[in-house]
PLY file of the C-alpha trace (Angstrom):
ply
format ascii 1.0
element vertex 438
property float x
property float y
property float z
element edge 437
property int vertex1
property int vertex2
end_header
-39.43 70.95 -112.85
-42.40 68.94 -110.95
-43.62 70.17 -107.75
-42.71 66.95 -106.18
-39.03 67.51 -107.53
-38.65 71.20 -106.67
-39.97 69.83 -102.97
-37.70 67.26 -102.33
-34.66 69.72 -103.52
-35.75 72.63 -101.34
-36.14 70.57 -98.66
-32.39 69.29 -98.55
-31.30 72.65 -99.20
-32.73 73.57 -95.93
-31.37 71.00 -94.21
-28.09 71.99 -95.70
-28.26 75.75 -94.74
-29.06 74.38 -91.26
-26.14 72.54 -91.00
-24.00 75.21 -92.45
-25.63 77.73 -89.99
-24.06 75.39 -87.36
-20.55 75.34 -89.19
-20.45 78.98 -88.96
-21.38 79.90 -85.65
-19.48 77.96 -83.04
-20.47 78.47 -79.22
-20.73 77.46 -76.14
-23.35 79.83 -75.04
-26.94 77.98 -73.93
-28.77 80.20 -76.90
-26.41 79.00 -79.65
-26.38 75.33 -78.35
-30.37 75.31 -78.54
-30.54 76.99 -81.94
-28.23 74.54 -83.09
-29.93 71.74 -82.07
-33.15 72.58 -83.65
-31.22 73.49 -87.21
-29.91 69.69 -86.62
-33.60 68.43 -85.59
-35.14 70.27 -88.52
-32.76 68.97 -91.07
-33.08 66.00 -89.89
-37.03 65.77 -90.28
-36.65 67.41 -93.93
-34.42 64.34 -94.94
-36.85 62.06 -93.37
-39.59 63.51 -95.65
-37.76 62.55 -99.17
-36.00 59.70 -98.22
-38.89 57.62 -99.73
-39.14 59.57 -102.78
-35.83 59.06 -104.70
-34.15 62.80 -104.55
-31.39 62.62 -107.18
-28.24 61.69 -106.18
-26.37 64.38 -106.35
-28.14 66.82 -104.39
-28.08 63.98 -101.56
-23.92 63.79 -102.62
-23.75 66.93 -101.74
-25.77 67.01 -98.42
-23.54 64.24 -97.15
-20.78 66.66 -97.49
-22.36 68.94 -95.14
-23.43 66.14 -92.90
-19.89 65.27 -92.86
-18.61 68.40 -92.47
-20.70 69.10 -89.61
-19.97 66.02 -87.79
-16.16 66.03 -88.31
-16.16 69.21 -86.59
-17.02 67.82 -83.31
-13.56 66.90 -81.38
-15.00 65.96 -78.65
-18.72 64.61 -79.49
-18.75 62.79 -76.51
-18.34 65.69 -73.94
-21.48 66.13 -71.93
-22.06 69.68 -73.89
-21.69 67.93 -77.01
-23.31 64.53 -77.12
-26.81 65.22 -77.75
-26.68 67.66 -80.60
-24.46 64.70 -82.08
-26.52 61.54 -81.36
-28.64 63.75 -83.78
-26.21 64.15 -86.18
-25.32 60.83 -86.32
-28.87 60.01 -86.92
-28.94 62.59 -89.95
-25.54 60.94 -91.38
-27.56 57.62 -91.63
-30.49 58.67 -93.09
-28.26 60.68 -95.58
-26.16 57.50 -96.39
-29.27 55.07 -96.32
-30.51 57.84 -99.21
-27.85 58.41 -101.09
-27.70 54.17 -101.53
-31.06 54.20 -102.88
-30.00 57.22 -105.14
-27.63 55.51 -106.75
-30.08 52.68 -106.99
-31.45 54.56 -109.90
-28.61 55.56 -111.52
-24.75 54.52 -112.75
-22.38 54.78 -109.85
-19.46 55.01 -112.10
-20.74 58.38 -113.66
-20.44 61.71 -111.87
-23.97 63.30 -110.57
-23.87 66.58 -110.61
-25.65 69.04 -107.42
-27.80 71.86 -107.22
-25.40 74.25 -108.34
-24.03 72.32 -111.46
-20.68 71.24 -109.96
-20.16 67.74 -110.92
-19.38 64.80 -108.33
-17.46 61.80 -109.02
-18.07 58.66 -107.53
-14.03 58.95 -106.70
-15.04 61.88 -104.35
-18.14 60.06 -102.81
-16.11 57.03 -101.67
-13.51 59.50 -100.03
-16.10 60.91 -98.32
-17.38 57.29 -97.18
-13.99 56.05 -96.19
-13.67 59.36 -94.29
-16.76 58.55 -92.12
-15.78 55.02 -91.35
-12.30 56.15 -90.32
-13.51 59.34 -87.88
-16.87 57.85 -86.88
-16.99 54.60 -87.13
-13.88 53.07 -86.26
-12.60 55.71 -83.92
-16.13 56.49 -82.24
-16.61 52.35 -81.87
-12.96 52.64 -79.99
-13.58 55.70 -77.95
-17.58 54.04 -77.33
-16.08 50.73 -75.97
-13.10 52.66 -73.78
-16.50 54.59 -72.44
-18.33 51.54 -71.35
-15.40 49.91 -69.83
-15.59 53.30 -67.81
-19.12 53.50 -65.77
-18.96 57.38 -64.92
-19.20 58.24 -68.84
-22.97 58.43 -70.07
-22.29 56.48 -73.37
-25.12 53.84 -73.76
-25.91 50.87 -75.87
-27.97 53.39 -78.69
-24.45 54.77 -78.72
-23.05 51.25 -80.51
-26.60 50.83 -82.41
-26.11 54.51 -84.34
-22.42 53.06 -85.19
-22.84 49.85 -86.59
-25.90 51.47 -88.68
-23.92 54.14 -90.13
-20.97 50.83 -90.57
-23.82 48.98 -92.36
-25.37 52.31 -94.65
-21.00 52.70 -95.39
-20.34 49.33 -97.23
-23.71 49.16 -98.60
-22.16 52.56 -100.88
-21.39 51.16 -104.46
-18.38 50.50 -105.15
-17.35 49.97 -101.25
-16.06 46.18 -102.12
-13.26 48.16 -104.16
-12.00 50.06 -100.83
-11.15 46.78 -99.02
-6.97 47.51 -98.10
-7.83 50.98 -96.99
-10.89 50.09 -94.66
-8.56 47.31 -93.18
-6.14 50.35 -92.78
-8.78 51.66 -90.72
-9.09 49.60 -88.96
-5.48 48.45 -88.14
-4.94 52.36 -87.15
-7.85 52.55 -84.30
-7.71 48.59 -83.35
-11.40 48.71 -83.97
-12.07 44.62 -84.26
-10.20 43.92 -81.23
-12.01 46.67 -79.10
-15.18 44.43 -80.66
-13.74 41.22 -79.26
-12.73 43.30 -75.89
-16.27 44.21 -75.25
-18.14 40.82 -76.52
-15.54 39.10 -73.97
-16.69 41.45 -71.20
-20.27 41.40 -72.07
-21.68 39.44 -69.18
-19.68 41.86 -66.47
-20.77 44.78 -68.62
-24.37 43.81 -68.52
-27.24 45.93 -68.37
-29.58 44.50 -65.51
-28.26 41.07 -66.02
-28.90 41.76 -70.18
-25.01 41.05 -72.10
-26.58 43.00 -74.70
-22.89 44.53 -75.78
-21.85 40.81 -76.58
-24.97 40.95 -78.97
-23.84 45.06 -80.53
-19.74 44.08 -80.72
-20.76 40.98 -82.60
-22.99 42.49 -84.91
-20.10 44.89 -85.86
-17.91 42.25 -86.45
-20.93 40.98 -88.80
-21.17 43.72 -90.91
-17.11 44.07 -91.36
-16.74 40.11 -92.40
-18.81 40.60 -95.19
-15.79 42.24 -96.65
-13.83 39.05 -97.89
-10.50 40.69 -96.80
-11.50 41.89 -93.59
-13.37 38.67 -92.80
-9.78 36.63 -93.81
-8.00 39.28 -91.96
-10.96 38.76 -88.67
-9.88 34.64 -89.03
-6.27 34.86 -88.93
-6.42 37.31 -85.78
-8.22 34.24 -83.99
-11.61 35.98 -83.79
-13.38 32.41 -83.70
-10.90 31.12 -81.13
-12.16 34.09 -78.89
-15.32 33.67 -79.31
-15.54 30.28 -78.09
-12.91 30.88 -75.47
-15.14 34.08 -73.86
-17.36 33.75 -71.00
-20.59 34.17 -72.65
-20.04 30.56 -74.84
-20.72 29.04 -70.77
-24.16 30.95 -70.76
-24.12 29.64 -74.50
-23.64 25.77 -73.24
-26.78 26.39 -70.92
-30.27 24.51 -71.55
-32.72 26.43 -72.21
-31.49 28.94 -74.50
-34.01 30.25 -76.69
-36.11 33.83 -77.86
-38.49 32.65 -75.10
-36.68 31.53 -72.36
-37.22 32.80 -68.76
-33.74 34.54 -68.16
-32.99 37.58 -69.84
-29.41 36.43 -70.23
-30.22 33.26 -72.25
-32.77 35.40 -74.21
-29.91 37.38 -74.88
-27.55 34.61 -75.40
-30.05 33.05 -78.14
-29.75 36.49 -80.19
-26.30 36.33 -79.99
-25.74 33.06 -81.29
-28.49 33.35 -84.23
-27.79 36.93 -85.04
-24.03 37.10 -84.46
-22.44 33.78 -84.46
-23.91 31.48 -86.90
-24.34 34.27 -90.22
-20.69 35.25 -88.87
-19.37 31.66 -89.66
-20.97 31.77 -92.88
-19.49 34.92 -94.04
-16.07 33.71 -92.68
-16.60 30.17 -94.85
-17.88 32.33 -97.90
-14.89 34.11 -97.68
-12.17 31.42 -97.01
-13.78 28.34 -98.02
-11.57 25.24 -97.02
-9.16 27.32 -95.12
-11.13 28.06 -92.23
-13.51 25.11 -92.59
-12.01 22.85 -89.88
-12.35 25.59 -87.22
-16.00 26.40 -88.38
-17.19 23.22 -87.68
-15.40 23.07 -84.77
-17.11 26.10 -83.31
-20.25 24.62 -84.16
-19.52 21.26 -82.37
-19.02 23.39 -79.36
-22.72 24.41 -78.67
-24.40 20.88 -79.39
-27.31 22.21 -77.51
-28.03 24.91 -79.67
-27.56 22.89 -83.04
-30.59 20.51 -81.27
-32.56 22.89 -80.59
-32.48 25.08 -83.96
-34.36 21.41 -85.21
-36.73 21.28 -82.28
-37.84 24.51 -82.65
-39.73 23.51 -85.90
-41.68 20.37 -85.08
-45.46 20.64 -85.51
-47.33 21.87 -82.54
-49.09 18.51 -82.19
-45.59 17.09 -81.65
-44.61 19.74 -79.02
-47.39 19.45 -76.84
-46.91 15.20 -76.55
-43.33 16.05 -75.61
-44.06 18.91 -73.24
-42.20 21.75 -74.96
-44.44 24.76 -75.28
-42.25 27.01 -76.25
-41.28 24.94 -79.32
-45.38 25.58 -80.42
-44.42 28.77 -81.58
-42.21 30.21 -84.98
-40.00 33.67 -84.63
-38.54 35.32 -87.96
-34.91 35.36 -85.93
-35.22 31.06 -85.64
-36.18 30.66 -89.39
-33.20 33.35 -90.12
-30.87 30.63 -87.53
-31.92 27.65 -90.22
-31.61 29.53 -92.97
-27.70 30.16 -91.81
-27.33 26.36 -90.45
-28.67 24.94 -93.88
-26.15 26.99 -96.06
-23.14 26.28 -92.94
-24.00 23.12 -92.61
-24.32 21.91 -96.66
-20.79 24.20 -97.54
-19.03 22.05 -94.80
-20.57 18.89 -95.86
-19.03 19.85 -99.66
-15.79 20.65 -98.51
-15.45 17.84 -96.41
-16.47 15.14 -99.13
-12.89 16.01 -100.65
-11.15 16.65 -96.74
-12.54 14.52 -94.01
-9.43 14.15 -92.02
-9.30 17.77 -91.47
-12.57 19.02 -91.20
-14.76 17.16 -88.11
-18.10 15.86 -89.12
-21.15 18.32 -87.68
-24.26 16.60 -86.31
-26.97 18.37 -87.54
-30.51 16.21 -88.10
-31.11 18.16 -91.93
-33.22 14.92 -92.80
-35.92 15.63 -89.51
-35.43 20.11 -90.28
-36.31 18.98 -93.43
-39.86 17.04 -92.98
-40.46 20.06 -90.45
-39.99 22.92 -92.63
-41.81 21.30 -95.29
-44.66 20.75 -93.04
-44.94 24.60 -91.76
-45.07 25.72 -95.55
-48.21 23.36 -95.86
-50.42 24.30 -92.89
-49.92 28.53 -93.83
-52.72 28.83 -91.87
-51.04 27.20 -88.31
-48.12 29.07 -89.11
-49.55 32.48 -89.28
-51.11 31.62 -85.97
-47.75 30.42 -84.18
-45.68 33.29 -86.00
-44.55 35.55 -83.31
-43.05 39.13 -83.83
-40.23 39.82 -81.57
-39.77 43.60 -81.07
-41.65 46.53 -82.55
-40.19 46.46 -85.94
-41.13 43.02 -86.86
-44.54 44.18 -85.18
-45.29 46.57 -87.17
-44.68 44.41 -90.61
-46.72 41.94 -89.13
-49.55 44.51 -89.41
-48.91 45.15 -92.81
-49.95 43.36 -95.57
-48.25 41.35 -97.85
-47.50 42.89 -101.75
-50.25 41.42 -104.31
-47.77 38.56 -105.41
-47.13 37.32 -101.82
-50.99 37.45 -101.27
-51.34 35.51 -104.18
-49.21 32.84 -102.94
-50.96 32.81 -99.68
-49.09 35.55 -97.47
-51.15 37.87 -95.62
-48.53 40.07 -94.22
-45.07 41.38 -95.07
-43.68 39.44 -92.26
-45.71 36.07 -93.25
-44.16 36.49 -96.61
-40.44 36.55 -95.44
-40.91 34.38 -93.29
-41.80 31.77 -96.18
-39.36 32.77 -98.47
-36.80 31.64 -96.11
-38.30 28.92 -95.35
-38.53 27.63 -98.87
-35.02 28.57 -99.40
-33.59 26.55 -96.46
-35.80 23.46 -97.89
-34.26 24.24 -101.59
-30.70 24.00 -99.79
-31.91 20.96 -97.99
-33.21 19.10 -100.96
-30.76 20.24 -103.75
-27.65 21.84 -101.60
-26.27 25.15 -102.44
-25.51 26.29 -105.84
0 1
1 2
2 3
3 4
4 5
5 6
6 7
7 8
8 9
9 10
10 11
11 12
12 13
13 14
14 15
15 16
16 17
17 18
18 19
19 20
20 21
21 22
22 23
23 24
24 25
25 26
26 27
27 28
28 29
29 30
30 31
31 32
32 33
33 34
34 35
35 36
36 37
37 38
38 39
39 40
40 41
41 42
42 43
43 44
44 45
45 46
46 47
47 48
48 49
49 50
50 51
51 52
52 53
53 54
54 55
55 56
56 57
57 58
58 59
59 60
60 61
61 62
62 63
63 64
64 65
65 66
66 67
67 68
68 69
69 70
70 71
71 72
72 73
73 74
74 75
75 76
76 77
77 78
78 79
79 80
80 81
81 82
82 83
83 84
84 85
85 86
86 87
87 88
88 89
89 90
90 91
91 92
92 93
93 94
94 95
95 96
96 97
97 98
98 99
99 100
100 101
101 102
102 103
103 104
104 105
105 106
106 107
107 108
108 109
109 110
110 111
111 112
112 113
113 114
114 115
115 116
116 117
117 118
118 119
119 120
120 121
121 122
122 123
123 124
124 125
125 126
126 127
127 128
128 129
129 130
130 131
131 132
132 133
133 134
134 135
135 136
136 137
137 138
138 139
139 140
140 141
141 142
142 143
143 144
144 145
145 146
146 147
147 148
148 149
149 150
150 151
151 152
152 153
153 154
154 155
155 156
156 157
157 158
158 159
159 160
160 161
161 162
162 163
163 164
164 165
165 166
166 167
167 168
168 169
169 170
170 171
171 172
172 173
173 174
174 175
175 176
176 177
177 178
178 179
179 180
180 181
181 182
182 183
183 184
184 185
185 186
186 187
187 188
188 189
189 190
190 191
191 192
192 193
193 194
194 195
195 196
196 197
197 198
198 199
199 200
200 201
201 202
202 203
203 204
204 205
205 206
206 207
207 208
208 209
209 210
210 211
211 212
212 213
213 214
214 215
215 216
216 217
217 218
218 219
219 220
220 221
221 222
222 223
223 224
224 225
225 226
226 227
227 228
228 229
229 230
230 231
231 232
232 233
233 234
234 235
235 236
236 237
237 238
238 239
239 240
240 241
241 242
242 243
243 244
244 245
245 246
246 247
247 248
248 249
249 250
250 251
251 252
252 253
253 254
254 255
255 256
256 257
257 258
258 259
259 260
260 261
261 262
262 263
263 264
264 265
265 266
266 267
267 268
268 269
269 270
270 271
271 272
272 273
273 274
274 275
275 276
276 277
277 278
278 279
279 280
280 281
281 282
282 283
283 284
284 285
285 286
286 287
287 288
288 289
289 290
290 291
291 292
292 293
293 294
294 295
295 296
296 297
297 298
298 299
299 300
300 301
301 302
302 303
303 304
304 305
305 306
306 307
307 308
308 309
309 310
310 311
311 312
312 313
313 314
314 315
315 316
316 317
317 318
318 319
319 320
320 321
321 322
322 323
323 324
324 325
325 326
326 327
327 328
328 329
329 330
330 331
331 332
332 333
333 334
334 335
335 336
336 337
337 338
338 339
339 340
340 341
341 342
342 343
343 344
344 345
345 346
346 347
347 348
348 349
349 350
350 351
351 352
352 353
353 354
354 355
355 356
356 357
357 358
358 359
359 360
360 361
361 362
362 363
363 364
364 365
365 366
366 367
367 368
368 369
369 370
370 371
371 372
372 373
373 374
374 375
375 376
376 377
377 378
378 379
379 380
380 381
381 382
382 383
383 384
384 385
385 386
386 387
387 388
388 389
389 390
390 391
391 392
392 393
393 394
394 395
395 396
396 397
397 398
398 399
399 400
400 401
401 402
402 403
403 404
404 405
405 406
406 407
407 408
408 409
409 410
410 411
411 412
412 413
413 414
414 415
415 416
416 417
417 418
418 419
419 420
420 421
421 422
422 423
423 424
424 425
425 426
426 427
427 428
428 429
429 430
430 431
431 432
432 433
433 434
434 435
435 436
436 437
């Protein structure tokens, strides 16, 4: 066996006896809570170490076990004795499942793997094991997170709702996932999950964090992630989730002027992620899903927020254009606004389709593709203004900002990673424009 290979395995072994240590030895006592966080802290640092360097897939099958096993154990994780140890647990259970995805990358999901110790795993076992987590953590800990924040004495915060729809997202990006679809809408029945998402997005703006709705943002990104399950986003339509959505107080803040990644307020900051993040790649999930059905309310929904549909054009008119109309913050290109296009192209065109063989029932949108279209094409020309307006917005899009571009992208002109995505998307919303979806 390679060094390398005999690394990576010892070092998930560890992290395994660490978190059996912690299954064996249960207490209360200030010593054994301490030791048991730094077994947790240390495995999760060794699974940190080979997450980049493709362990095989069953030894990281069978540390998810553990994981799981570990974190199950916890009855009450939230309990003031308990919530930090498991905040670090649910950390490790992420890492574990973002692994284990890339495992399987490399090999045949439908084949059994076998772990350290020869016993062989079947993909049957690993999707329990999946389902398992999004019924005990995700589900149930998204329930008993949003009953916490309705409650302002509990010390649940919004990293709380992060962790979960992370480990949501790692869950259905499993293999084989897409074939669990009645049970993880079973799940979801039992602990009322999607509701207790629309509960908190509808009380975002009393729940805020100094004047930030953030939790309208983190309830509709789980929704998000759980519509991109074509049952579950049917299932998400005929409980009225759109309805809600435009019925809830934030689509007021929504209505404002001004809403934008660089607006003064923190709310309409907020209220600008929301709508490009949450909303708009929402609707297209629920249209790729339902098609014609749901079409009518779609564009209704988008008829709603005129404002925003404007400005999602503005955004993208040449600097030279901004400054004779007095709109400086229009100069400027974020990743998030070429993401909102990107969603409004493929939105927009679908409805467009379905409404050349249904215009009595689904409303025309007003959406100035023709303009988007002479702008987009016009930031793919001048690379060079474009890499000077592009602005990162938070430290992860930062940090690829900084670094640089693979040797194809450079060859086409990118200079970093984000540059690069940036364009991509940006020639895919003017393929969409030009041609309309395939």
């Amino acid at each position: 066996m390679p060094a390398n290979d005999a690394l990576k395995k010892q070092s998930i072994q560890v992290a395994q006896q660490c978190l059996e240590a912690n299954q064996e030895i249960q207490s209360h006592d200030q010593v054994f809570e301490r030791l048991a966080e730094s077994r947790v802290n240390l495995a999760l640092i060794l699974v940190q170490r080979v997450v980049d360097s493709s362990p095989s897939a069953g030894d990281v099958a069978q540390l998810l076990n553990s994981v799981w096993a570990t974190v199950s154990s916890y009855q009450e994780p939230y309990a003031p004795q308990n919530v930090s140890i498991y905040r670090t647990l649910l950390r490790l259970l992420y890492v574990t499942l973002r692994t284990m995805v890339r495992s399987y990358g490399q090999t045949d999901f439908n084949a059994s793997v076998r772990d350290s110790h020869g016993n062989s795993i079947s993909p049957a076992i690993i999707s329990q094991t999946v389902l398992g987590i999004l019924d005990a953590i995700v589900c149930k800990g998204f329930r008993t997170i949003v009953s916490f924040i309705h409650d302002t004495d509990t010390a649940v915060s919004t990293g709380d709702v992060i962790i979960i729809n992370a480990i949501l997202q790692a869950c259905l990006c499993v293999p084989g996932m897409d074939q669990s679809q009645t049970q993880i809408l079973n799940i979801l029945a039992a602990h009322d999950s999607a509701q207790a998402a629309i509960s908190l997005y509808s009380w975002a703006d009393k729940l805020a964090e100094q004047g930030d709705p953030i939790y309208g943002e983190l309830a509709l990104l789980f929704l998000l992630e759980l519509s991109t399950l074509p049952l579950v986003a049917e299932q998400l339509a005929c409980d009225g989730l759109l309805d809600q959505i435009t019925s809830a107080s934030l689509a007021t803040y929504l209505r404002r002027p001004n809403v934008s990644p660089f607006a003064d307020s923190v709310v309409l900051q907020r209220c600008y992620s929301i709508w490009a993040k949450g909303i708009v790649p929402l609707l297209l999930n629920l249209l790729s899903a339902l098609g014609a059905t749901i079409a009518p309310e779609v564009a209704y929904v988008l008829k709603q927020f005129p404002g925003l549909m404007q400005s999602s054009i503005d955004r993208f008119d040449a600097p030279s254009d901004n400054q004779r109309r007095g709109r400086r913050d229009m100069a400027f290109i974020t990743p998030l606004s070429v993401s909102e296009i990107h969603s409004l192209a493929l939105v927009t065109q679908v409805l467009s389709g379905l409404r050349a063989n249904n215009a009595r029932d689904i409303p025309a949108v007003e959406w100035d593709s023709a303009t988007l279209l002479e702008n987009v094409d016009w930031w793919i020309d001048h690379r060079k203004v474009l890499r000077e307006r592009l602005v990162a917005l938070g430290p992860r899009e930062a940090e690829r900002k900084t670094m640089p571009a693979s040797e194809a992208d450079q060859r086409r002109g990118s200079e970093s990673q984000l540059e690069a995505n940036v364009v991509e998307q940006l020639e895919f919303v003017r393929t969409v424009l030009n041609d309309g979806p395939e």
